[in-house]
DOVEX-791872 format. One record per atom (N, C-alpha, C): residue number from 1; residue in three letters; atom name; x, y, z. Coordinates in nm, 3 decimals, padded with zeros to 5 digits. Each point is the difference from the previous one (the first is absolute). Layout:
<pts>
+-----+------+------+---------+---------+---------+
|  nr | rest | atom |    east |   north |      up |
+-----+------+------+---------+---------+---------+
| NUM |  ALA |   CA |       X |       Y |       Z |
...
+-----+------+------+---------+---------+---------+
</pts>
This chain:
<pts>
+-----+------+------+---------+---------+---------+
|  nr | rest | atom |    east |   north |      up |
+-----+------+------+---------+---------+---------+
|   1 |  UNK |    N | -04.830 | -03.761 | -03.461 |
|   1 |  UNK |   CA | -00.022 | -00.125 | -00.067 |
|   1 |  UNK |    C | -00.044 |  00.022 | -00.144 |
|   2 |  UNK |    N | -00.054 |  00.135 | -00.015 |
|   2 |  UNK |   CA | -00.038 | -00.015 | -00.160 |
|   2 |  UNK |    C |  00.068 |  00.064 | -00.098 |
|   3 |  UNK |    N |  00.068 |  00.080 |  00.054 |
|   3 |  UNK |   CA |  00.174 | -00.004 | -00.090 |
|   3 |  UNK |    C |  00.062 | -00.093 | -00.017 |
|   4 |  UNK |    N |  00.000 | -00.114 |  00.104 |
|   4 |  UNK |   CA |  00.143 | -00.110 | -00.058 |
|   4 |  UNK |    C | -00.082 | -00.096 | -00.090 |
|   5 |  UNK |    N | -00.155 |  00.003 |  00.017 |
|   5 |  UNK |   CA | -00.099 | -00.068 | -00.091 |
|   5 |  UNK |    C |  00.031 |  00.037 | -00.133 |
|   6 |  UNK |    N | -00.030 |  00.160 |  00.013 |
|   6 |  UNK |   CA |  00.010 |  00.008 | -00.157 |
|   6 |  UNK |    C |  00.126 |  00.032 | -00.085 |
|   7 |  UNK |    N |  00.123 |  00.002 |  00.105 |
|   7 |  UNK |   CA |  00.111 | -00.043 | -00.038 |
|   7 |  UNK |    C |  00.023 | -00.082 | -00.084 |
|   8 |  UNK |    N | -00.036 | -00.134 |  00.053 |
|   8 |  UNK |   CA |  00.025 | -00.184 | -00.026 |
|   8 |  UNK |    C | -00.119 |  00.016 | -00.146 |
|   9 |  UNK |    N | -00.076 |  00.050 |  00.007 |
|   9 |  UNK |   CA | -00.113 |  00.004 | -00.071 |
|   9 |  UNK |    C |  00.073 |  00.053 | -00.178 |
|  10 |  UNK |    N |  00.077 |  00.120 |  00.033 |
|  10 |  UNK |   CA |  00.079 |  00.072 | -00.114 |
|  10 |  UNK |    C |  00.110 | -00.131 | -00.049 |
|  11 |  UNK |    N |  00.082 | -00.022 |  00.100 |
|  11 |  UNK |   CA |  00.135 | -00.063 | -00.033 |
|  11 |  UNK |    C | -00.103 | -00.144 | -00.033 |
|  12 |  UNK |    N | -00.078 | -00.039 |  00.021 |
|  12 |  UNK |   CA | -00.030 | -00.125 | -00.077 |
|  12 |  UNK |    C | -00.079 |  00.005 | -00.155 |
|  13 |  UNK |    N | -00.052 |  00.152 | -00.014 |
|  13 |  UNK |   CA | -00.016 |  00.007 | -00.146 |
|  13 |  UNK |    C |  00.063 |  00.058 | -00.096 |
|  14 |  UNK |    N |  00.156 |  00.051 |  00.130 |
|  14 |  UNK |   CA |  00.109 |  00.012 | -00.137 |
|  14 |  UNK |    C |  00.072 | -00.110 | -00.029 |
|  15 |  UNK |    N | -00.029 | -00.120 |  00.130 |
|  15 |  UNK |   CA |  00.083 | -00.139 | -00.077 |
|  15 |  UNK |    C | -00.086 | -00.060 | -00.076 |
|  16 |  UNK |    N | -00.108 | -00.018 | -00.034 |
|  16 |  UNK |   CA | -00.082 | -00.037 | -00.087 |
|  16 |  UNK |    C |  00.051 |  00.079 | -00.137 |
|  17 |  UNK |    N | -00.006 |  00.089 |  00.002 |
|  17 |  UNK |   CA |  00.015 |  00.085 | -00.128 |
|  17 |  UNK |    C |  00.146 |  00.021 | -00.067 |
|  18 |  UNK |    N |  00.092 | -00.038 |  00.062 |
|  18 |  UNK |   CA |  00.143 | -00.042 |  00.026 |
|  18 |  UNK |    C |  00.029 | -00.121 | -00.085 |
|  19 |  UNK |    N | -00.102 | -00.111 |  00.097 |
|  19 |  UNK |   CA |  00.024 | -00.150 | -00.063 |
|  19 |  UNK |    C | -00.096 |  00.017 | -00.113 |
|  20 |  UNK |    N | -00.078 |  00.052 | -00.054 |
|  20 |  UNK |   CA | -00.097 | -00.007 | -00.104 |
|  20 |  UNK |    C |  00.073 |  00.046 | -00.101 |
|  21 |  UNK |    N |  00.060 |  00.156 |  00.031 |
|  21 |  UNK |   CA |  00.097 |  00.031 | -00.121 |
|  21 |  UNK |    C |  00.132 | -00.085 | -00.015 |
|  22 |  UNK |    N |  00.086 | -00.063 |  00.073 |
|  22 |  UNK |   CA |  00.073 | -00.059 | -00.061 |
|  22 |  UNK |    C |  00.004 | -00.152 | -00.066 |
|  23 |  UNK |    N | -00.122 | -00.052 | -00.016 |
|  23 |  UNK |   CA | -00.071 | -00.134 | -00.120 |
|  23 |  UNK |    C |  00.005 |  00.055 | -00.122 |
|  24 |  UNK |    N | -00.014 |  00.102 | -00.048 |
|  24 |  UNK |   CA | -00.023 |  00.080 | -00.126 |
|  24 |  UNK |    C |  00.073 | -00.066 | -00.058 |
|  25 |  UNK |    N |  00.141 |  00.023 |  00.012 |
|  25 |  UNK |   CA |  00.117 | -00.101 | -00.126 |
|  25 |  UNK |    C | -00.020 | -00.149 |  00.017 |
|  26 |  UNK |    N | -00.041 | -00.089 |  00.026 |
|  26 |  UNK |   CA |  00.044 | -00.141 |  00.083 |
|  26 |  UNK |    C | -00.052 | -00.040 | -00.149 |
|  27 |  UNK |    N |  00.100 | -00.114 | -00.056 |
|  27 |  UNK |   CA | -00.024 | -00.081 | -00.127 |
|  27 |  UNK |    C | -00.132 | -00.139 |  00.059 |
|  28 |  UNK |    N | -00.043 | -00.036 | -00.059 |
|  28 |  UNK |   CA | -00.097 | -00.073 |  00.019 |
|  28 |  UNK |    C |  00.042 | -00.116 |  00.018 |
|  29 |  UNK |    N |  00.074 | -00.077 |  00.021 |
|  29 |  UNK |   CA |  00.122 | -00.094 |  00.126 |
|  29 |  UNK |    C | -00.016 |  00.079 |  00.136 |
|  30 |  UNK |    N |  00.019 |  00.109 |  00.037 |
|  30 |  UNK |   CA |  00.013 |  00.069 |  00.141 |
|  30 |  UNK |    C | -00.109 |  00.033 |  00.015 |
|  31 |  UNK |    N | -00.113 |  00.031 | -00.057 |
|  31 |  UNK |   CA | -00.138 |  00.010 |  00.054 |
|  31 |  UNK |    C | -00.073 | -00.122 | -00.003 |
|  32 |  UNK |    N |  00.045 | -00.101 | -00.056 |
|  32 |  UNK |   CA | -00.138 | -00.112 |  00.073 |
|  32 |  UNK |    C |  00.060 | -00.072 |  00.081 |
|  33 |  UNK |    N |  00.127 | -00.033 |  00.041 |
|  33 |  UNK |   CA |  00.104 |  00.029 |  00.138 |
|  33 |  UNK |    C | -00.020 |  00.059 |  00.124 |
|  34 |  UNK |    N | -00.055 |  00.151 | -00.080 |
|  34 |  UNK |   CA | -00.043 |  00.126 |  00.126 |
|  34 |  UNK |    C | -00.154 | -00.034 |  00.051 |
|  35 |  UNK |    N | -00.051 | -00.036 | -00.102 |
|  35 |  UNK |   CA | -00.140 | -00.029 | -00.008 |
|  35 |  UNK |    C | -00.048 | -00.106 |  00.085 |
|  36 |  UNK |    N |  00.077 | -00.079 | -00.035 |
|  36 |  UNK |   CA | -00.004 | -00.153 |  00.051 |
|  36 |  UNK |    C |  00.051 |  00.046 |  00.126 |
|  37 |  UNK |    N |  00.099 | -00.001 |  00.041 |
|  37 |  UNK |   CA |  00.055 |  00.024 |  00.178 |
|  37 |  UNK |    C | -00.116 |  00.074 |  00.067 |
|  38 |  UNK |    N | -00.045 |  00.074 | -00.081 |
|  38 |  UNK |   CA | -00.129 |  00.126 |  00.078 |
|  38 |  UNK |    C | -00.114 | -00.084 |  00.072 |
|  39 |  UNK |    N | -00.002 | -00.068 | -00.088 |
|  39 |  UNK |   CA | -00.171 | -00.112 | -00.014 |
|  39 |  UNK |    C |  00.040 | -00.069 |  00.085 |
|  40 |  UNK |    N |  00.094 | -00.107 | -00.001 |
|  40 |  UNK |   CA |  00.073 | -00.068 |  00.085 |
|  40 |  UNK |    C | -00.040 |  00.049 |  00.127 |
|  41 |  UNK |    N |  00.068 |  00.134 |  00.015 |
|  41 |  UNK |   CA |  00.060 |  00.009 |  00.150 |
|  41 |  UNK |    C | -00.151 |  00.060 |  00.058 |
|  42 |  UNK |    N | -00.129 |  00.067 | -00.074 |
|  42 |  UNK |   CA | -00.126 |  00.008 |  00.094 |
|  42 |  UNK |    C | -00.074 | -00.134 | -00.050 |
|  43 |  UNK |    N |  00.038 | -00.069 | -00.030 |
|  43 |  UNK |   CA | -00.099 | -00.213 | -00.017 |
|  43 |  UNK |    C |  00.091 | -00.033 |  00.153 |
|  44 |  UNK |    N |  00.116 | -00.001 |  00.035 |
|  44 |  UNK |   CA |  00.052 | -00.054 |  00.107 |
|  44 |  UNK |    C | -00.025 |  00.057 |  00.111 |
|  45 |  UNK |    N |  00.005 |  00.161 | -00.007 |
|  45 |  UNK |   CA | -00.098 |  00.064 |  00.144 |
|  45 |  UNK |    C | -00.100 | -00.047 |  00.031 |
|  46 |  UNK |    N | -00.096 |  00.038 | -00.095 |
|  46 |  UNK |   CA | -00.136 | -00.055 |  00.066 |
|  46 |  UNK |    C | -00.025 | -00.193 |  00.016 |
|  47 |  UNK |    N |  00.110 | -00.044 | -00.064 |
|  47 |  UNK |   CA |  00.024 | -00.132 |  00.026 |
|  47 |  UNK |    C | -00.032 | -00.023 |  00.168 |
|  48 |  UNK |    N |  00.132 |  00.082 |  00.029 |
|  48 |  UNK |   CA |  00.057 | -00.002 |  00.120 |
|  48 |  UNK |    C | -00.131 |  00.057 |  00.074 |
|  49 |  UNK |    N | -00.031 |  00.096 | -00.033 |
|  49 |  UNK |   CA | -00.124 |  00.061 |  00.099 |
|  49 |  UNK |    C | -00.119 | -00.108 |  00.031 |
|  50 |  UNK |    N | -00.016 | -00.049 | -00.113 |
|  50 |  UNK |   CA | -00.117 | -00.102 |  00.014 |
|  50 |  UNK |    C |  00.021 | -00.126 |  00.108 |
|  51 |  UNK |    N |  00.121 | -00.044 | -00.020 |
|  51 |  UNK |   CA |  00.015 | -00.083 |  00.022 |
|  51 |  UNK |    C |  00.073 | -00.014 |  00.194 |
|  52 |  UNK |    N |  00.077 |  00.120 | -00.037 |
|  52 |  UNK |   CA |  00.041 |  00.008 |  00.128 |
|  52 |  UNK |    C |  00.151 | -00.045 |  00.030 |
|  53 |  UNK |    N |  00.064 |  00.112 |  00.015 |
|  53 |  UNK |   CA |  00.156 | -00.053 | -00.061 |
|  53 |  UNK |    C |  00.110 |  00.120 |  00.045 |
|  54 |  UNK |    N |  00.107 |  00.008 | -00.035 |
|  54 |  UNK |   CA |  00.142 |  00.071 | -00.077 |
|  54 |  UNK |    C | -00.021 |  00.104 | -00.079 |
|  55 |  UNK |    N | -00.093 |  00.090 |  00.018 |
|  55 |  UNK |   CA | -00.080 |  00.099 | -00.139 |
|  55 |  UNK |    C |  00.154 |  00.044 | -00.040 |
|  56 |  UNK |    N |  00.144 |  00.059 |  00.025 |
|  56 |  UNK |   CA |  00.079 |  00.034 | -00.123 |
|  56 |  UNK |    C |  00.064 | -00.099 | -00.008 |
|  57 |  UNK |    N | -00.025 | -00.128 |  00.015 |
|  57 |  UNK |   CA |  00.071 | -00.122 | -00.070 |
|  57 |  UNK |    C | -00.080 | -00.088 | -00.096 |
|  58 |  UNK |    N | -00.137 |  00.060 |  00.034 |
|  58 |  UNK |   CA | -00.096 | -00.051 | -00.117 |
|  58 |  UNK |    C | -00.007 |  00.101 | -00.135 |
|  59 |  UNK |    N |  00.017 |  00.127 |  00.051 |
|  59 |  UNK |   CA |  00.058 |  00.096 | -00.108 |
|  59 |  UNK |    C |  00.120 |  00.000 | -00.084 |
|  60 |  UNK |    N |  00.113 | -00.047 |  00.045 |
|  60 |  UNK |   CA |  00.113 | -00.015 | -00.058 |
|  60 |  UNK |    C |  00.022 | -00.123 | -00.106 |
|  61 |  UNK |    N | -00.088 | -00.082 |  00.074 |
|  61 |  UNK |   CA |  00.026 | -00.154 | -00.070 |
|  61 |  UNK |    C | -00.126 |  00.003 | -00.133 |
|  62 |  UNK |    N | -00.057 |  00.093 |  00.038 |
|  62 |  UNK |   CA | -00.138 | -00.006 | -00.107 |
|  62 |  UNK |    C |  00.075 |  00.133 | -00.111 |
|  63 |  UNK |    N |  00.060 |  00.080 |  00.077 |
|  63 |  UNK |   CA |  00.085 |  00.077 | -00.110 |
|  63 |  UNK |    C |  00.109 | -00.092 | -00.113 |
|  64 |  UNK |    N |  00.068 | -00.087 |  00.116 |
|  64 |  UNK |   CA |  00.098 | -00.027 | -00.126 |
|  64 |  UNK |    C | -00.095 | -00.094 | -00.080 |
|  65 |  UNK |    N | -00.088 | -00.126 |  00.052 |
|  65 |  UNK |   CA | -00.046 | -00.092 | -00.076 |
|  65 |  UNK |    C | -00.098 |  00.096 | -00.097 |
|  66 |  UNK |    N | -00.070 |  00.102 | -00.005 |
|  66 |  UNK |   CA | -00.055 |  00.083 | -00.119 |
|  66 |  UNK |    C |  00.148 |  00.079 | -00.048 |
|  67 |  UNK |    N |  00.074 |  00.043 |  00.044 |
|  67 |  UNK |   CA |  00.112 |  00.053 | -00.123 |
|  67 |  UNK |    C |  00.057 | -00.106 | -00.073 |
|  68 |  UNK |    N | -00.008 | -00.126 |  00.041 |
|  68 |  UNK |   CA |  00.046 | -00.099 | -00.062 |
|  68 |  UNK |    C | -00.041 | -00.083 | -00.145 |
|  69 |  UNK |    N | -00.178 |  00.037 |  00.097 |
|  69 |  UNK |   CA | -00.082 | -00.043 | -00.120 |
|  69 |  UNK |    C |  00.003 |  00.083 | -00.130 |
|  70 |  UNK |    N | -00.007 |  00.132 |  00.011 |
|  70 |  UNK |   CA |  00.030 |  00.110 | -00.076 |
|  70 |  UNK |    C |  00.102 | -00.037 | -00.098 |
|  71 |  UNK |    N |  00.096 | -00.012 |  00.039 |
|  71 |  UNK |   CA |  00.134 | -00.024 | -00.074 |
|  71 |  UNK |    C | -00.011 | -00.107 | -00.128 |
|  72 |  UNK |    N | -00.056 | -00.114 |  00.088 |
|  72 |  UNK |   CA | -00.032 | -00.135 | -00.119 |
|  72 |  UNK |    C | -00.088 |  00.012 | -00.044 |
|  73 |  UNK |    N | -00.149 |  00.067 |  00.049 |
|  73 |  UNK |   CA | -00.020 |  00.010 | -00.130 |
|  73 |  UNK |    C | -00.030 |  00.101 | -00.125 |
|  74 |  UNK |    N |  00.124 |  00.135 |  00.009 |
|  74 |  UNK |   CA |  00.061 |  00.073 | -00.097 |
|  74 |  UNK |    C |  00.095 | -00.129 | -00.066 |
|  75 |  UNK |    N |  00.070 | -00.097 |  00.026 |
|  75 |  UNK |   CA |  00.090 | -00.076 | -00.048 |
|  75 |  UNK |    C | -00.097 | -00.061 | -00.108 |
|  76 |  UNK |    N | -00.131 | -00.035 |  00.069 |
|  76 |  UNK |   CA | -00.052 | -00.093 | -00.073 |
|  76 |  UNK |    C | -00.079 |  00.066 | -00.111 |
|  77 |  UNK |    N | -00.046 |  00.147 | -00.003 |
|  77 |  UNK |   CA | -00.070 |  00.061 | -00.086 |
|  77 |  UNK |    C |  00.110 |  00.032 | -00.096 |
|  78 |  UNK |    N |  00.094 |  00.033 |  00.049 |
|  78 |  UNK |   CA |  00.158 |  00.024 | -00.134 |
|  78 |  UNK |    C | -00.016 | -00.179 | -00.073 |
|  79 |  UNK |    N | -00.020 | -00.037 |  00.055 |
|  79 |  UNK |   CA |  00.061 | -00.130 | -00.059 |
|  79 |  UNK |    C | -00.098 | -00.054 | -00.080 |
|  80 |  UNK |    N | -00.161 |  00.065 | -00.009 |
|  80 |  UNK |   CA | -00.066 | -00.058 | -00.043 |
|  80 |  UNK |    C | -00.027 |  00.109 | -00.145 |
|  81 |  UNK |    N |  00.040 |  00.130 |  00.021 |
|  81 |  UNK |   CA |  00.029 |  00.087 | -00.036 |
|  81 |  UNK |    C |  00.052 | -00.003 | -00.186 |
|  82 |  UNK |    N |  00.159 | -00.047 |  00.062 |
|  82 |  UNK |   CA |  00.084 | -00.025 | -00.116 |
|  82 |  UNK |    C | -00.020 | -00.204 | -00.063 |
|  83 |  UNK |    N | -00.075 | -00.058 |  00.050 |
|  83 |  UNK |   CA | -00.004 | -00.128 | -00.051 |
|  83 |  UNK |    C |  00.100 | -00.073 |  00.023 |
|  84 |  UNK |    N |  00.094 |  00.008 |  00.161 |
|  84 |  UNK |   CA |  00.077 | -00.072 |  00.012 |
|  84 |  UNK |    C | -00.068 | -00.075 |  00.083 |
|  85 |  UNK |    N |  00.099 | -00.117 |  00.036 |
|  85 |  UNK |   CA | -00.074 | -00.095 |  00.054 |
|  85 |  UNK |    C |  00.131 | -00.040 |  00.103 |
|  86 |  UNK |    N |  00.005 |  00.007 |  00.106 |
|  86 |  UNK |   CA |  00.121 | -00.063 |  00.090 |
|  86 |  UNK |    C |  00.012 | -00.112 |  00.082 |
|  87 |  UNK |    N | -00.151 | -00.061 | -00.024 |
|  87 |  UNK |   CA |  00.006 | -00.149 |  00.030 |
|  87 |  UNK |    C |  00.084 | -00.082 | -00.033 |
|  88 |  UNK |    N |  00.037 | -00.039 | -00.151 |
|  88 |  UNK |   CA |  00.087 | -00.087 | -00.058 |
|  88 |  UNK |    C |  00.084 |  00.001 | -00.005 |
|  89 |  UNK |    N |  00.029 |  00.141 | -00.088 |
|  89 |  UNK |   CA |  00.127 |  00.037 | -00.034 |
|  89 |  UNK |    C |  00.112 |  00.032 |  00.140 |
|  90 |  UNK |    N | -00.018 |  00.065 |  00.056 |
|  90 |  UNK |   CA |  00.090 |  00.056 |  00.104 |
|  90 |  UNK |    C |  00.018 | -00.092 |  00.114 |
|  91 |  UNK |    N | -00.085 | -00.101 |  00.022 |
|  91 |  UNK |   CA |  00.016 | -00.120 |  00.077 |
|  91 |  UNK |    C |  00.070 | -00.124 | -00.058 |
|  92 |  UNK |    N |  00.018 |  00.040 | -00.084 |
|  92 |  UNK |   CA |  00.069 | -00.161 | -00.095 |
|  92 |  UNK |    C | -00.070 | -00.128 | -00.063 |
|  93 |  UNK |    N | -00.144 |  00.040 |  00.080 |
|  93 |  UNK |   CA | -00.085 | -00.180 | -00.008 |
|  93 |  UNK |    C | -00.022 |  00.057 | -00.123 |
|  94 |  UNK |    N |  00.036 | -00.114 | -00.085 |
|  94 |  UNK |   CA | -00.108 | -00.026 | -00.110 |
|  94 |  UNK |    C | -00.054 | -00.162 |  00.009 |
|  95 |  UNK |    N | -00.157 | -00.012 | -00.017 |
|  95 |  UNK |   CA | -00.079 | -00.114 |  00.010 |
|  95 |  UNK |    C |  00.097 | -00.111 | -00.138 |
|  96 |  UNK |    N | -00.049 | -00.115 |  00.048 |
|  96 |  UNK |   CA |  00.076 | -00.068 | -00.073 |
|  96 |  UNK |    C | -00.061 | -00.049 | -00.117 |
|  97 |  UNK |    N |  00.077 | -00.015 | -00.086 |
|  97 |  UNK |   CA | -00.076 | -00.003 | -00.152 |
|  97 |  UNK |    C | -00.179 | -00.143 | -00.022 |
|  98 |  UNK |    N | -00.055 |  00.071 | -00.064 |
|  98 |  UNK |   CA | -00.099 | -00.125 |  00.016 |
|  98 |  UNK |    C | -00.018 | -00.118 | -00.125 |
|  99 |  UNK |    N | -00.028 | -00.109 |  00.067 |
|  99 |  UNK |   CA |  00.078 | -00.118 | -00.117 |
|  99 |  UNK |    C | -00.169 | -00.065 | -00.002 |
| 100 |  UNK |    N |  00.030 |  00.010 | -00.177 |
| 100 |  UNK |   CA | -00.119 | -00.056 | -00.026 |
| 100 |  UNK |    C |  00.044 | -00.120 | -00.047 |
| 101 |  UNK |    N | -00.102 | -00.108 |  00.063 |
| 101 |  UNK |   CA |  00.031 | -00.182 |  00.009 |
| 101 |  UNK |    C | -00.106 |  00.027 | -00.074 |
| 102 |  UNK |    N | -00.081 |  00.030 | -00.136 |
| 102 |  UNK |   CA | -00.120 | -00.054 | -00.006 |
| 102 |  UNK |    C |  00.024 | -00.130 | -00.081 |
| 103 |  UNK |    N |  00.123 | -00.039 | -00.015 |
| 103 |  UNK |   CA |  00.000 | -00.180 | -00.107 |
| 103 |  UNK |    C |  00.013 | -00.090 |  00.092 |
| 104 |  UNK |    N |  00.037 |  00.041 |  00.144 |
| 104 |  UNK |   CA | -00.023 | -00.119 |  00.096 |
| 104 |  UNK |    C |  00.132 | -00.045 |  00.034 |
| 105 |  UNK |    N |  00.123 |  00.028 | -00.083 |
| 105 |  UNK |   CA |  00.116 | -00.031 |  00.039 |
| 105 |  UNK |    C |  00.108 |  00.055 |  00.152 |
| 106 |  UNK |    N |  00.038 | -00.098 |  00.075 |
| 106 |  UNK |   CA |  00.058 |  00.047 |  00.115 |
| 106 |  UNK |    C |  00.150 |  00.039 | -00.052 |
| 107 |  UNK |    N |  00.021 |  00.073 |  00.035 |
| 107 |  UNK |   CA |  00.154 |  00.091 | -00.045 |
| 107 |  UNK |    C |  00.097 | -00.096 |  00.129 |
| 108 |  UNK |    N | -00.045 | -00.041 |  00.077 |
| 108 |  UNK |   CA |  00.101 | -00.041 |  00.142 |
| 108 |  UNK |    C |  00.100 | -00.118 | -00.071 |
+-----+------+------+---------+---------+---------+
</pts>
């Protein structure tokens, strides 16, 4: 039993060291993505643990909803970033012009 212990023991701190070295390149879009899914997916375990549940369906769903979050808001730090704004423009609304009555006259 304490060979296959410290077997599992090796092969789980060469996948640690595996997944640790290959983040090194990830552009900063894919790490708060990676980041975010990470957080995600142990907030939904212990969700699940607490609560009493589906523990890898509370993991999965807490993975994607934190990789998700990740994603938007890199969208939203780019966007706040360069001074664009994608409310208006890229949706089409523009508010409608504002009419100053201050002489009292009805235009109808």
């Amino acid at each position: 039993m304490g060979r296959t212990t410290s077997f599992a023991r090796a092969a789980l701190i060469a996948a640690g060291v595996l997944a640790l070295t290959a983040c090194s390149n990830l552009d900063d879009t894919q790490q708060k993505v990676l980041s975010g899914g990470a957080a995600g997916a142990a907030i939904g375990t212990v969700g699940v643990l607490v609560t009493g549940g589906c523990v890898p369906c509370g993991t999965v769903i807490g993975g994607a909803v934190g990789a998700g979050t990740g994603y938007l808001l890199d969208k939203m730090d780019k966007n706040t970033k360069t001074g664009s704004s994608s409310s208006s423009s890229s949706s089409g609304y523009a508010p409608p012009p504002s009419s100053d009555n201050s002489s009292g006259s009805n235009a109808y």
